[in-house]
C-alpha positions, -999 to 999 in steps of 0.1 A, spaced: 621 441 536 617 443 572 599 470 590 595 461 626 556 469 637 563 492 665 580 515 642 550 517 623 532 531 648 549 561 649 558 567 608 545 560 572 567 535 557 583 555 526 571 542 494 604 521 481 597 501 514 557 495 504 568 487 464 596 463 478 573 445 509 566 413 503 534 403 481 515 379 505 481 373 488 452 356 514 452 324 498 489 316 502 485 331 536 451 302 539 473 275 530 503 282 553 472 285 581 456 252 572 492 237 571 501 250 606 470 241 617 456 280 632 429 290 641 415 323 644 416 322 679 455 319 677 458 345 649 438 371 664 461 359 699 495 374 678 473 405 663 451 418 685 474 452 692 482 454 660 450 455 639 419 474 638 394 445 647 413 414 645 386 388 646 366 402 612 399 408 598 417 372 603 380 359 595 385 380 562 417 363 557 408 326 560 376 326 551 367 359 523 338 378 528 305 386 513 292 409 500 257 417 512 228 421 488 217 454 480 197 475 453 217 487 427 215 525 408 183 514 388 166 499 420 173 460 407 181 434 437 216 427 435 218 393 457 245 388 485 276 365 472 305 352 487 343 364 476 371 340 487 396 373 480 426 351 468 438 371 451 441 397 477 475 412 487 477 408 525 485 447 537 486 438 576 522 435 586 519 416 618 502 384 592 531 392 568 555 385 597 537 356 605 541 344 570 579 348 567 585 332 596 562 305 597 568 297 556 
């Protein structure tokens, strides 16, 4: 389903459009972005309007995050790790619109 991104600027989609939108995880979104060669320059170039910081975010995307190190409840070091995330469902529309009609 298509939702066109200025109209969801001004409504919440209802929730038959979020169960039916398309299931985008980060890695498939990695490989279509290693195929068509972008960078995050060019990715944060088509999302900058469109999503709260777009260079952490795309960097999120392409390259998954870690998670700092930190004590845990009984005061044990827990030590920083990376996460590739590819698993992750991609929720930003602009990069799902991207996807379909790049893929």
């Amino acid at each position: 389903m298509h939702i066109p991104a200025s109209n969801l600027h001004t409504r919440q989609p209802a929730q038959d459009e979020i169960e039916s939108a398309p299931t985008i995880t980060f890695a498939a979104f990695r490989r279509l972005a290693k195929r068509r060669e972008w960078s995050v320059k060019y990715l944060v170039e088509q999302c900058r309007d469109a999503i709260d910081e777009p260079t952490e975010t795309i960097q999120r995307v392409l390259q998954g995050a870690t998670i700092p190190g930190h004590h845990d409840a009984d005061g044990k070091w827990i030590a920083p790790k990376h996460q590739s995330l590819d698993s992750t469902v991609i929720p930003y529309w602009p990069l799902i619109q991207l996807y379909q009609t790049h893929s």
